[in-house]
Each structure stands twice: as C-alpha cells, then as structure tokens.
N, C-alpha and C positions, 0 to 999 in steps of 0.2 A: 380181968379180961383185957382182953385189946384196945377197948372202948373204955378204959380206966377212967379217962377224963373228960368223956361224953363226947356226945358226937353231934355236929350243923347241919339241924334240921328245922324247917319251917314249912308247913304247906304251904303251896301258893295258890291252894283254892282251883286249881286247872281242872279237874274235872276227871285226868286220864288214867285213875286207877280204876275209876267207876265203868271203864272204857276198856278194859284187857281183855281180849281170849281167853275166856277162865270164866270157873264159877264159885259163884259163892251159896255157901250152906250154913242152913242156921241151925241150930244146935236145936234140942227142945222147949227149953226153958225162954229161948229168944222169939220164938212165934207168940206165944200170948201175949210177950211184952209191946211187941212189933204190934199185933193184930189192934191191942189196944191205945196205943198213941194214936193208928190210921183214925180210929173212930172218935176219941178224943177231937183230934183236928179236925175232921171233914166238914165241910160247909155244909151239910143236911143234916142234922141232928136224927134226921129219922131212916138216915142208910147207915141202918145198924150192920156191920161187917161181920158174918156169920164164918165161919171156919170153910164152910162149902167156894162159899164167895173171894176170900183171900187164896184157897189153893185155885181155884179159877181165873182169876185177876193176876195171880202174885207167883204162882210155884209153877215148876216146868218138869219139875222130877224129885220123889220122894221115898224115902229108905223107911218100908214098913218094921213094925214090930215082927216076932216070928212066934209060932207056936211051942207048945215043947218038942213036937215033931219035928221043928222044922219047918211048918207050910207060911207062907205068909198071910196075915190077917190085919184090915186099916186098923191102925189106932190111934189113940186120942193123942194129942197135940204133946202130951208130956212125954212120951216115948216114942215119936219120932223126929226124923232131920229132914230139913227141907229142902230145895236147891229155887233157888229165885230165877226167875226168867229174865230174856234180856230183852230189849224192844229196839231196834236201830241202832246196834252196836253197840249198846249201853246196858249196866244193871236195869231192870223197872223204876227202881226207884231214884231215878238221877233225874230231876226235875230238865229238860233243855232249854227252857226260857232263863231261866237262873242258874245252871250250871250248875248245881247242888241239891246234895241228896235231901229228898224229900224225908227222910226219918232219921237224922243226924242226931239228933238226942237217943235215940233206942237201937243206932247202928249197928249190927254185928258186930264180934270180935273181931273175925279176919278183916274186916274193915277198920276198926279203931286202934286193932296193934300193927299196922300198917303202917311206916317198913320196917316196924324192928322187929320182924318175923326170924326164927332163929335160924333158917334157911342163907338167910340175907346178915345175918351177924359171927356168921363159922371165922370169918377171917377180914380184915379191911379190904381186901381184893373183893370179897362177896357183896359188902358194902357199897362201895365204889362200882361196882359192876351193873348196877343199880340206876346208877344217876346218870340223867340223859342232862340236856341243854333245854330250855323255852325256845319254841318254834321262832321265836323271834330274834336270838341269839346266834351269830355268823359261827357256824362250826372252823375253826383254826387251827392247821399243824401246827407242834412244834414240831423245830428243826432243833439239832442238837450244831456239837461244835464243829462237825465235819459236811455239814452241812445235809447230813441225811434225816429221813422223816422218824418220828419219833412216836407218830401214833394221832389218836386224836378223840374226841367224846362223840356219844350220836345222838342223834332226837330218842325220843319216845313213839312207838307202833304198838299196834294193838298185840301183833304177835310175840315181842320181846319185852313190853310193856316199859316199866321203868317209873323215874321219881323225878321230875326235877325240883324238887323242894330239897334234896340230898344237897349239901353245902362240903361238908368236910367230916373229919372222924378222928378224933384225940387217940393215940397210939405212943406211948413213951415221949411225949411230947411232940408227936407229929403229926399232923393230922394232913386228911384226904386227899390235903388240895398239894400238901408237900409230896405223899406218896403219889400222885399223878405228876408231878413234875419230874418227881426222882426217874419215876417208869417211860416219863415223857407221852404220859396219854390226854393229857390237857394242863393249860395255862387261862384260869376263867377268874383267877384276881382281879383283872380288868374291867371284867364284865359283871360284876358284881357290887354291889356298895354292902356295905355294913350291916346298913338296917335290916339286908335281907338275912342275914346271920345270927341264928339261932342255937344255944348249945342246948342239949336235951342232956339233963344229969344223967348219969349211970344210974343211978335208983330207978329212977322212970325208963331206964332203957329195960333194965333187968327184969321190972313190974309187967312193962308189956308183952316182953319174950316169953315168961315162963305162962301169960296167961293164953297167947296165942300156940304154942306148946300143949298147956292141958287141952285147949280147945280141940286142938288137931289128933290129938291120942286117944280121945273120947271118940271120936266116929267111927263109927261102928262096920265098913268097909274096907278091908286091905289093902283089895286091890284100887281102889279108886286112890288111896294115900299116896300108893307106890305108882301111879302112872300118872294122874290127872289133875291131883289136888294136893297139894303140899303148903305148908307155912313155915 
C-alpha cells in the first residue's frame, strides 16, 4: 500500500473527534463490555447500571432484532446496535472537565481505529484531507515561484471534522508533509518539532483498518452505511 512505511500520527488528546457531526454505534458485543466498566467505576457501588438505565442515560437510537416476518421485536443486548447520544455537541461519554472520554479503556471500534478508517487510507490525498491545524497554529499560504497562492491547511469544525494529530504519511519514500508541499497545500515543518512526530507501522495501520472494515460490514443497515455512517 501506499502507507508501505507507516504514516505520523500521534493524538494530541484535543478532544474533537469526540466532537463531529456524526454518530457513533456500538456493535453488540460492545454494550455489555461498555455497561460493565460504567458500573465497575461509578462512585456508588450500589447504582447498579441495569440495561433499562444505560439505553436512558446513554442511547438515542437503536436497531432492533426482526422477526421471521419481518416485524420488529426489542432484543437483548447481544443482538442489537446501539447509537450513543450526544450532550452539548459532544459524544455522552466525553468527560468536559477533563476533555477525555470517560470509557477509553472499553471505547468503541469506530473510536479506537480512528483515523485509519479505510475511508481515510484509499489514497494519501484521502489521508492528508484529514488533517487540519491546532487552533492555535497561524494558518499560512504558500506562495509558489511565480508568486501565486498555492493553497493552504484548515482548522477542524464540527461539520468537516478532521485530525490534527495527522503529521505525515510514508509513500515510496515521501510522506504527507512532502506531498503537501509538492500540491503546495501547506508548509507546517516549522510549526512542528519532532517530538510531536510519531510513525504508526504498517501492521498497526493494517490491524486497525481491516478491524474498523469488519466493524462497519457487520451493521445491519444499508442505508444508514451509504448515506450517514461510514468508516
């Protein structure tokens, strides 16, 4: 693949994937794991977190079992999906005092293969298309030889979402930050030091792709794939 020689990534802990226009859905097998770490942790030992309680608190829309007919009927926990709610622009479970999800150990997939969703790894443009700037970082054209504009990176919005923990992308010895310079769409050498530059092998790239893949193949909705939810 393209990504032969792994590609610069590091989270930087910001919080704004937990923060996108979108939704996240947990598979089946991922609510019992979820339901049980809440109660594990919770400061009451005696607010036992009942299944009624978590789709109350926690779920905003859920994909039943079906009958053989066809009709829909609730079912238990192991054969259905869930869709999480969000609270002030945020997944539920994004702590705001601390900027961190509150169940990082038992995160969902689409959470944990996050960004090497196979969506975002078709091509190093798909990659790169990805990566915004920290809020804090002066957005700068380059200018080419003639003196005209060559483009330039953008923030992160809720509606376009994005990564800025995205660094670069190994491609026949080139990576990200070269194919942005070649396209003239940023120059962020400068604004970066080293230590933020992390290569994530190709194995680990591969491992998470193909798991956020079966993730997304298994849900049981078409049309929600094709229009609203994709990995």
């Amino acid at each position: 693949p393209w990504y032969e020689q792994g590609l610069d990534f590091s989270c930087t802990g910001c919080g704004k994937c937990c923060r996108v226009d979108g939704d996240v859905w947990l598979s089946p097998e991922e609510i019992p794991q979820i339901m049980q770490f809440l109660e594990d942790n919770c400061d009451s030992k005696d607010d036992s977190l009942s299944l009624k309680k978590f789709r109350e608190k926690y779920v905003k829309a859920e994909i039943f079992a079906q009958t053989n007919n066809g009709s829909e009927v609730e079912a238990l926990t192991s054969e259905t999906w869930m869709c999480l709610k969000r609270e002030e622009g945020a997944c539920v479970f994004l702590d705001p005092s601390s900027n961190k999800c509150g169940i990082y150990d038992v995160r969902p997939v689409q959470c944990r293969t996050y960004p090497f969703w196979p969506s975002l790894l078709e091509s190093p443009e798909d990659w790169f298309g990805e990566a915004v700037l920290p809020d804090d970082v002066e957005i700068t054209e380059t200018i080419n030889e003639e003196g005209g504009s060559l483009g330039r990176m953008r923030y992160w919005s809720p509606e376009l979402g994005g990564c800025e923990g995205i660094g670069t992308g190994g491609s026949n010895g080139k990576n990200n930050r070269d194919i942005g310079r070649d396209n003239g769409e940023y120059d962020i050498d400068s604004q970066m030091t080293q230590e933020q530059v992390e290569i994530v092998a190709r194995e680990e790239i591969v491992e998470k792709m193909k798991e956020a893949k079966r993730h997304w193949k298994r849900f049981p909705i078409k049309e929600i794939k094709e229009s609203s939810w994709y990995l």
